[in-house]
LOVEXVEX-597057 format. One record per residue (C-alpha): y, x, z. Coordinates in nm, 2 decimals, decimal comma, padded with zeros to 4 digits. Layout:
BEGIN
yy=Y | xx=X | zz=Z $
...
END
This chain:
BEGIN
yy=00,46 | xx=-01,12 | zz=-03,63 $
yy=00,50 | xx=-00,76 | zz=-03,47 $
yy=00,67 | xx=-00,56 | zz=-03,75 $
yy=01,01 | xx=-00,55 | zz=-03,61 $
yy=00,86 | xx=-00,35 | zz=-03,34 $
yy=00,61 | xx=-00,16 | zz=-03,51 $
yy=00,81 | xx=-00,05 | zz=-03,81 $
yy=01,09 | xx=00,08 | zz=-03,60 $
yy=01,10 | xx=00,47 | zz=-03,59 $
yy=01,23 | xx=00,45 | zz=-03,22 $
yy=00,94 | xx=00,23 | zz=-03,09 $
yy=00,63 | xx=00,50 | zz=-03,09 $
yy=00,36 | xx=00,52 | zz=-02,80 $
yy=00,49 | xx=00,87 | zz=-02,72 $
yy=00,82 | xx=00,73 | zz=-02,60 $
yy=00,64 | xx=00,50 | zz=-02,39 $
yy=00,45 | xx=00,71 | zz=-02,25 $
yy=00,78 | xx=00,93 | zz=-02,14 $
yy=00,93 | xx=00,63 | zz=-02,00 $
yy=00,65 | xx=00,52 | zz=-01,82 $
yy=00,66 | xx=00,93 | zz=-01,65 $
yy=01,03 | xx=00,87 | zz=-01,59 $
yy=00,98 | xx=00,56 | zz=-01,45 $
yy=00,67 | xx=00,68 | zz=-01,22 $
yy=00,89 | xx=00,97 | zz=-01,11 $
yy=01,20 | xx=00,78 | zz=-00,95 $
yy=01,49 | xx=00,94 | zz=-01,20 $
yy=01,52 | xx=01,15 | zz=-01,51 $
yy=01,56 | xx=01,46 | zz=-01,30 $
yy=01,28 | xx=01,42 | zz=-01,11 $
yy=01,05 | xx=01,37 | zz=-01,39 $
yy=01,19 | xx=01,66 | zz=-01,59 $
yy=01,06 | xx=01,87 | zz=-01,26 $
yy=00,75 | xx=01,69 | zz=-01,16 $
yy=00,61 | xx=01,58 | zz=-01,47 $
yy=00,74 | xx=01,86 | zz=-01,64 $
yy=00,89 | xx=01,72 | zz=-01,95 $
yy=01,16 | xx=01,94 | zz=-02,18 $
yy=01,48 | xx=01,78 | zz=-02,05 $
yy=01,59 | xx=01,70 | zz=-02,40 $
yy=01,30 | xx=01,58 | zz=-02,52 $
yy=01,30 | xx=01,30 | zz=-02,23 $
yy=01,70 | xx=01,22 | zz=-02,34 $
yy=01,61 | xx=01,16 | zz=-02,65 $
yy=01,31 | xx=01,01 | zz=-02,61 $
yy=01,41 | xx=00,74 | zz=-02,37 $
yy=01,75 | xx=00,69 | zz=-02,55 $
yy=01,56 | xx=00,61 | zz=-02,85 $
yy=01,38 | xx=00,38 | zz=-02,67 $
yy=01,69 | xx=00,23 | zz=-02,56 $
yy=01,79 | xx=00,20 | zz=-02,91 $
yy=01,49 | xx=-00,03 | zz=-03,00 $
yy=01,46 | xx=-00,22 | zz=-02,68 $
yy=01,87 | xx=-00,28 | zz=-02,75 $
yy=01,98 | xx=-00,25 | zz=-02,37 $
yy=02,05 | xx=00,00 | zz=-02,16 $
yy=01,70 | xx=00,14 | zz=-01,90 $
yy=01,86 | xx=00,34 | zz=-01,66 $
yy=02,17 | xx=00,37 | zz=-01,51 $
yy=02,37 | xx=00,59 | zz=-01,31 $
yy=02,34 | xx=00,57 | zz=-00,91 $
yy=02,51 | xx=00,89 | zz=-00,80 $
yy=02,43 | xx=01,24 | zz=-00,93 $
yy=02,14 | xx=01,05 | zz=-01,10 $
yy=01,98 | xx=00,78 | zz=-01,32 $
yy=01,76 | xx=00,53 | zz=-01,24 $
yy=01,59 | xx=00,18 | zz=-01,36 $
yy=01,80 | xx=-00,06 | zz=-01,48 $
yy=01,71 | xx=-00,45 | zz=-01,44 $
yy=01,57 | xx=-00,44 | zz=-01,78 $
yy=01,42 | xx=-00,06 | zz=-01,75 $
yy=01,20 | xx=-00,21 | zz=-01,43 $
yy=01,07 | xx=-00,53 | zz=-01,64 $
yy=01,01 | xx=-00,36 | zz=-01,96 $
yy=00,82 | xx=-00,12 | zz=-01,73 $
yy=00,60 | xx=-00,39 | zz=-01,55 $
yy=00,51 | xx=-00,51 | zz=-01,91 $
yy=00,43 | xx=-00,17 | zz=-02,03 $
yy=00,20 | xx=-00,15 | zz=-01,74 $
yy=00,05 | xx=-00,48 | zz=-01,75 $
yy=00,02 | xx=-00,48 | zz=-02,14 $
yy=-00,12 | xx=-00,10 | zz=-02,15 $
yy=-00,40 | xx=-00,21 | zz=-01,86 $
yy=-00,49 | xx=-00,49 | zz=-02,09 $
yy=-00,58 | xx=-00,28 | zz=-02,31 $
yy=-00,80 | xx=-00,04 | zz=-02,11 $
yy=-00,98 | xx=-00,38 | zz=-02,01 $
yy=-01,07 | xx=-00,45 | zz=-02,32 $
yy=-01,20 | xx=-00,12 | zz=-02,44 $
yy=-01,35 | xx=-00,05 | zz=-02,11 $
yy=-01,54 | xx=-00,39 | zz=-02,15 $
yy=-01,63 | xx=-00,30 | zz=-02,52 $
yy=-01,81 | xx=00,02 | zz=-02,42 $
yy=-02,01 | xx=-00,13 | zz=-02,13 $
yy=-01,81 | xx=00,13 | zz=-01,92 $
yy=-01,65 | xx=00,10 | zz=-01,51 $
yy=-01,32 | xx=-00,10 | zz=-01,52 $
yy=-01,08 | xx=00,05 | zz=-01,35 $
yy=-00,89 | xx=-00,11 | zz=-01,02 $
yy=-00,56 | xx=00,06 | zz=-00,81 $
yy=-00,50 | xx=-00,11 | zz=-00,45 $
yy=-00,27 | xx=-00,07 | zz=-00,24 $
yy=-00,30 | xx=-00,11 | zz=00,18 $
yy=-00,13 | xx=00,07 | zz=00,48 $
yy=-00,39 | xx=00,36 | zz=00,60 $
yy=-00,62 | xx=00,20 | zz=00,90 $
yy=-00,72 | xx=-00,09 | zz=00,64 $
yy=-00,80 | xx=00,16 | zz=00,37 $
yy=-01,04 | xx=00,33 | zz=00,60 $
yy=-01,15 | xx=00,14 | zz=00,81 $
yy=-01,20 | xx=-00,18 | zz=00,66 $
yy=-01,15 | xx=-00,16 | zz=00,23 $
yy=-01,37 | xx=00,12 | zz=00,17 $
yy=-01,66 | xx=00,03 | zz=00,41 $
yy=-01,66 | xx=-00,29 | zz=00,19 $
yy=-01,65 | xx=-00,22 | zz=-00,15 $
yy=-01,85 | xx=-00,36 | zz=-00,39 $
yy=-02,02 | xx=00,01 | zz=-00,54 $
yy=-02,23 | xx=-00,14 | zz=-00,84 $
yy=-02,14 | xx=00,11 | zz=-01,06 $
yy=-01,91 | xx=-00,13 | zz=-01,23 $
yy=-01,57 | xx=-00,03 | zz=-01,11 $
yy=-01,40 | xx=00,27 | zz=-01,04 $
yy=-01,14 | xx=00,20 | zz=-00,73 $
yy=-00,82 | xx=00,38 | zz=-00,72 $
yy=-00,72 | xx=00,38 | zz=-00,38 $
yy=-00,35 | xx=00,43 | zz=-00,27 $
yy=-00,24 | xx=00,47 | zz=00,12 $
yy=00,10 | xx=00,30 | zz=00,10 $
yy=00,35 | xx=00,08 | zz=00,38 $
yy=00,36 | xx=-00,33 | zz=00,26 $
yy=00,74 | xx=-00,25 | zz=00,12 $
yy=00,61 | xx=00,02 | zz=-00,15 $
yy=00,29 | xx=-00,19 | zz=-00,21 $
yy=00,50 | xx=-00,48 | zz=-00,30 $
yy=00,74 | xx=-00,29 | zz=-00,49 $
yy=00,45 | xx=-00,14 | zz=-00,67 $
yy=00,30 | xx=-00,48 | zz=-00,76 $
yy=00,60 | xx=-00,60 | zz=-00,94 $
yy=00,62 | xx=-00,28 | zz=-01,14 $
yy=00,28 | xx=-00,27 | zz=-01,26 $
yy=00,13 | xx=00,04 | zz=-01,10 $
yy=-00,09 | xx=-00,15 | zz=-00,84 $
yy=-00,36 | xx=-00,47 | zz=-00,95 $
yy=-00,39 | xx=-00,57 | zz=-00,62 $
yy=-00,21 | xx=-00,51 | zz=-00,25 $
yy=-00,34 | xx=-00,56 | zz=00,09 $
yy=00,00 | xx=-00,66 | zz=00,24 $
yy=00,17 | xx=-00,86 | zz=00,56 $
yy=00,22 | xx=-01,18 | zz=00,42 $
yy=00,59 | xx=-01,17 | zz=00,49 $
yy=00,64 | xx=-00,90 | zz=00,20 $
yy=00,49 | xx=-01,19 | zz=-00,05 $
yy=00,74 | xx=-01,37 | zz=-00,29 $
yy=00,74 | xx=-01,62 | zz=-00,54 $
yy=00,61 | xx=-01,39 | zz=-00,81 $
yy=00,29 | xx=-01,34 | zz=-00,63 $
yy=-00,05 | xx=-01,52 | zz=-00,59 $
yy=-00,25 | xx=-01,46 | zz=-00,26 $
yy=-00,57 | xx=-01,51 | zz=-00,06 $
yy=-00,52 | xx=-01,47 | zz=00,32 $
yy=-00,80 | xx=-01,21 | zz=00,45 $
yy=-00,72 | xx=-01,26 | zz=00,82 $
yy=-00,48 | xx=-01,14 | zz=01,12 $
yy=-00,43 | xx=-00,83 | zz=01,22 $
yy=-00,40 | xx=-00,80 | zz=01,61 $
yy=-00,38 | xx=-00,51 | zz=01,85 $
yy=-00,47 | xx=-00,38 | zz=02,18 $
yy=-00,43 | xx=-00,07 | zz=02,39 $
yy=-00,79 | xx=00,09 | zz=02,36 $
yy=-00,82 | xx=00,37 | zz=02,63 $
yy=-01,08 | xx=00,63 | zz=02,64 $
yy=-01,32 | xx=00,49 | zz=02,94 $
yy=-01,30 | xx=00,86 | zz=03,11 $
yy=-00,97 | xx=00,78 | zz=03,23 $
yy=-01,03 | xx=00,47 | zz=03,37 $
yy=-01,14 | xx=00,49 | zz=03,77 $
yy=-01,43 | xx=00,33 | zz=03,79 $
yy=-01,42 | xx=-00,03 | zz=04,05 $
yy=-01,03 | xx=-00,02 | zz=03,90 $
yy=-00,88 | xx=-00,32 | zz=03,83 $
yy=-00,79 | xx=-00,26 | zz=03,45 $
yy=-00,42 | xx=-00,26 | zz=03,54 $
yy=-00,25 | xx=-00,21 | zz=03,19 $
yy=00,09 | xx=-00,09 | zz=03,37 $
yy=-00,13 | xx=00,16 | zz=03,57 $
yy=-00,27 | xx=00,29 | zz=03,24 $
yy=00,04 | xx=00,33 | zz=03,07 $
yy=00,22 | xx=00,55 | zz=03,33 $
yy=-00,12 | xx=00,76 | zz=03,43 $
yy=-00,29 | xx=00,76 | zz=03,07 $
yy=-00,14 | xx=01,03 | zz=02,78 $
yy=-00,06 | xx=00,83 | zz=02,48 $
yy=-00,11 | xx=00,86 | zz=02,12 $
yy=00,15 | xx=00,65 | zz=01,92 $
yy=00,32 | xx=00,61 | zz=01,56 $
yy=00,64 | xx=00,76 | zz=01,48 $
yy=00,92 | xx=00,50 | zz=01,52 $
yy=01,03 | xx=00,60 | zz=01,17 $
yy=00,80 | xx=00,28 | zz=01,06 $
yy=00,88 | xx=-00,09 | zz=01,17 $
yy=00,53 | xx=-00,10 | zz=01,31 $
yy=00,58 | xx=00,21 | zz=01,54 $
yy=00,94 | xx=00,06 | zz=01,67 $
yy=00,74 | xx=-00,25 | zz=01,75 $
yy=00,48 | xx=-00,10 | zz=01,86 $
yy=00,73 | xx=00,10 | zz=02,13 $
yy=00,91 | xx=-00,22 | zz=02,20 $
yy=00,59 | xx=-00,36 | zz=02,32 $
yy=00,45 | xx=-00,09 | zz=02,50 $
yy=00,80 | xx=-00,08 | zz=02,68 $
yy=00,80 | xx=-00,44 | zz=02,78 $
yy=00,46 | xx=-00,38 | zz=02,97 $
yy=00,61 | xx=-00,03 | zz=03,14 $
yy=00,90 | xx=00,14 | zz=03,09 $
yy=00,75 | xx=00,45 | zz=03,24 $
yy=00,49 | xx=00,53 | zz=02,98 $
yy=00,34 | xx=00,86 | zz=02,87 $
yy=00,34 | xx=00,99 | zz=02,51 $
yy=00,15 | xx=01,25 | zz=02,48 $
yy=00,16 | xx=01,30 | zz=02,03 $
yy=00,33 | xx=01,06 | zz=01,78 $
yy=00,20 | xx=01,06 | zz=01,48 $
yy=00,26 | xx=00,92 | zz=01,08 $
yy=-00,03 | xx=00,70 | zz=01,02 $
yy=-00,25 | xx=00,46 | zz=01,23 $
yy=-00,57 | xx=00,70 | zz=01,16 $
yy=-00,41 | xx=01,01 | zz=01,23 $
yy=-00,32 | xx=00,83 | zz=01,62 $
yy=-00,67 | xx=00,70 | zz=01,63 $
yy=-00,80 | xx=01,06 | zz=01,58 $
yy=-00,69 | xx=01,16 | zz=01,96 $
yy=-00,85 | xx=00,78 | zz=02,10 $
yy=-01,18 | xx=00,91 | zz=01,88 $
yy=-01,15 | xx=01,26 | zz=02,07 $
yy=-01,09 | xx=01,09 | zz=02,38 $
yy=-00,76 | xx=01,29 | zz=02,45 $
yy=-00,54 | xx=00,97 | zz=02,45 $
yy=-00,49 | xx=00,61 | zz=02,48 $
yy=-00,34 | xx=00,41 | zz=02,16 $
yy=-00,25 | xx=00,07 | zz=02,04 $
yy=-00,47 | xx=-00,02 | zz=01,77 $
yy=-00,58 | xx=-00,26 | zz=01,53 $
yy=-00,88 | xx=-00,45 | zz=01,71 $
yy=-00,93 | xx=-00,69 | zz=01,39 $
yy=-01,05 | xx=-00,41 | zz=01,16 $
yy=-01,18 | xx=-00,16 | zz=01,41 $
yy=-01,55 | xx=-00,03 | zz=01,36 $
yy=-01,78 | xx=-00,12 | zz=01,64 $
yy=-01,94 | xx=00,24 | zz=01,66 $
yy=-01,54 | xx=00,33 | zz=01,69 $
yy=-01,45 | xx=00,12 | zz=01,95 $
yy=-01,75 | xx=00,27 | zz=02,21 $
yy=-01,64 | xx=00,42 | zz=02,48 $
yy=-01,31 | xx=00,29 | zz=02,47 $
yy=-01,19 | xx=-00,01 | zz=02,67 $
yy=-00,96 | xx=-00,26 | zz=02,54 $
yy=-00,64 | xx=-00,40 | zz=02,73 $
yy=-00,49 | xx=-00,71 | zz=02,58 $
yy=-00,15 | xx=-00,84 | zz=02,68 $
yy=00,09 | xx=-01,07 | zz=02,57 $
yy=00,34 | xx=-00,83 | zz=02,45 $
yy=00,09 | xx=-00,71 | zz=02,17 $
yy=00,09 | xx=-01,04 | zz=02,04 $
yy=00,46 | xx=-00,95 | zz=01,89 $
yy=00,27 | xx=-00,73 | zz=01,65 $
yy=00,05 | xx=-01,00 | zz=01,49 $
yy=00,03 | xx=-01,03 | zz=01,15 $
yy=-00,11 | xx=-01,22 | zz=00,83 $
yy=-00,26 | xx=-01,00 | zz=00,62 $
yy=-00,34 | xx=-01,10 | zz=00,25 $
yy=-00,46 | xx=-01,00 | zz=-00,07 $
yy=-00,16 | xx=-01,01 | zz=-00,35 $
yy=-00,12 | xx=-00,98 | zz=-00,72 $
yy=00,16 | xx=-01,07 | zz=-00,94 $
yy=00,10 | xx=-01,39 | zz=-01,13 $
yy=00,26 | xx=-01,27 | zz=-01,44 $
yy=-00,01 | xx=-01,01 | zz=-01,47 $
yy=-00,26 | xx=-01,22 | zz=-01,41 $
yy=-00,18 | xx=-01,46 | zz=-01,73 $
yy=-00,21 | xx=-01,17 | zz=-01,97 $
yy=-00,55 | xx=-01,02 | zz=-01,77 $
yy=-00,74 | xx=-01,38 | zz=-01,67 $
yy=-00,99 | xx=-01,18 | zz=-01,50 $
yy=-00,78 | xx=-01,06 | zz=-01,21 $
yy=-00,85 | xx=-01,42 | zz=-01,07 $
yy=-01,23 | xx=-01,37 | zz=-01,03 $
yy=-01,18 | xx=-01,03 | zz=-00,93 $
yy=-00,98 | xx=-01,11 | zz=-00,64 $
yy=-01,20 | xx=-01,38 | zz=-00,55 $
yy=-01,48 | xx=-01,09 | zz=-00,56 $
yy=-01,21 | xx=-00,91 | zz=-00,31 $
yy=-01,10 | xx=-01,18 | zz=-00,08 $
yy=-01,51 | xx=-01,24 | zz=-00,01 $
yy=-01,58 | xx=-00,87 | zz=00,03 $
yy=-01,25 | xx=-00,82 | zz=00,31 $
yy=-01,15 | xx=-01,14 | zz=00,45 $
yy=-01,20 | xx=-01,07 | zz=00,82 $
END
């Protein structure tokens, strides 16, 4: 049934594994520097490959190459086919199976790895990545499961909805007078402010809204990542607009919360996703993310 692929001289595990690093890497010329693989070797190699498979993998975009239609679904079955695999040996020898998610930084730490199931009987393989890359990832193969907005789900995926993510400006109670009236607009024009870069959709929303309330605000730091802005709340240097859904109670002491309508632009589903087509050839990613869905739904 399989010798037309295992008798061919161009089909070998070493090619795949050169396509798979060429693949991971973004373009040929990135892998021959990151990965470090002898530029001819990966040519021949992949063309090789491209001689069995009988289409072309990459093609050119610019000064470089890059996936082809066929290159990215041949590489989402590698992936899927190779983890398969790894189950089943894993299972074999009684050892940890291995699991890669995917979730933007604030859910990683403070809600994913708080609840992890840590029986001993999976090894987690935690990546800090925005909803766009987690998806993309989950089509290719390189992620089991994503914690994304549900607007980046298609029809290729299968879900469980873990909750809504909502925000509110949490300001260190210090600069708050006391017998105040909790006037957000006074807040935002007297408080320093801690907010993401506007690089992100998130942080250009997050702007919009805080502009809506008061156009006379006071950023004090932007930063990348969610964490990284709620350092300076946890130091009490600044005020920030945070996730209240997922925010740790001993956090959130000493910090008092502001809600306003404007905030509610920044709502969101959040859900658990993994690609259906990965779950027919590995029937145990259903009860795993069952396991999932009970341990984060919030």
């Amino acid at each position: 049934m399989f010798q037309e692929i295992l008798n061919n001289e161009d089909f070998t595990l070493n090619r795949v594994l050169t396509f798979l690093r060429v693949a991971r890497a973004g373009s040929m010329a990135r892998a021959v520097e990151t990965e470090k693989i002898p530029q001819a070797q990966c040519s021949r190699q992949i063309r090789e490959l491209e001689n069995w498979a009988g289409v072309s993998l990459f093609k050119k975009s610019g000064r470089t190459k890059v996936l082809t239609a066929e290159g990215q679904e041949l590489q989402r079955l590698f992936h899927e086919l190779l983890k398969a695999l790894c189950e089943f040996r894993n299972q074999a020898k009684g050892v940890p199976r291995s699991l890669e998610i995917g979730a933007g930084a604030s859910l990683l730490d403070w809600w994913v790895l708080p609840r992890l199931n840590r029986d001993g009987m999976t090894r987690y393989r935690l990546y800090n990545q925005r909803s766009s890359t987690i998806r993309e990832w989950l089509n290719d193969g390189r992620l089991d499961f994503g914690i994304i907005s549900k607007e980046y789900v298609h029809a290729g995926f299968a879900t469980k909805p873990l909750g809504i993510l909502d925000y509110a400006l949490f300001v260190p109670a210090k600069f708050v007078p006391k017998g105040s009236k909790k006037d957000i607009g006074w807040v935002l024009r007297n408080v320093p402010l801690a907010v993401l870069e506007e690089t992100s959709t998130l942080g250009k929303q997050m702007m919009n809204a805080l502009n809506k309330i008061e156009t006379n605000i006071h950023v004090a730091v932007s930063c990348e990542s969610t964490p990284s802005v709620a350092v300076s709340v946890r130091l009490r240097q600044c005020a920030a607009v945070l996730p209240k859904s997922v925010m740790p109670h001993e956090f959130a002491k000493g910090l008092m919360p502001f809600d306003h309508p404007a905030f509610r632009e920044l709502s969101r589903e959040v859900v658990i996703a993994w690609t259906k087509s990965a779950a027919s050839s590995r029937p145990q990613l259903k009860s795993t993310a069952d396991e999932l869905f009970n341990a984060l739904r919030f």
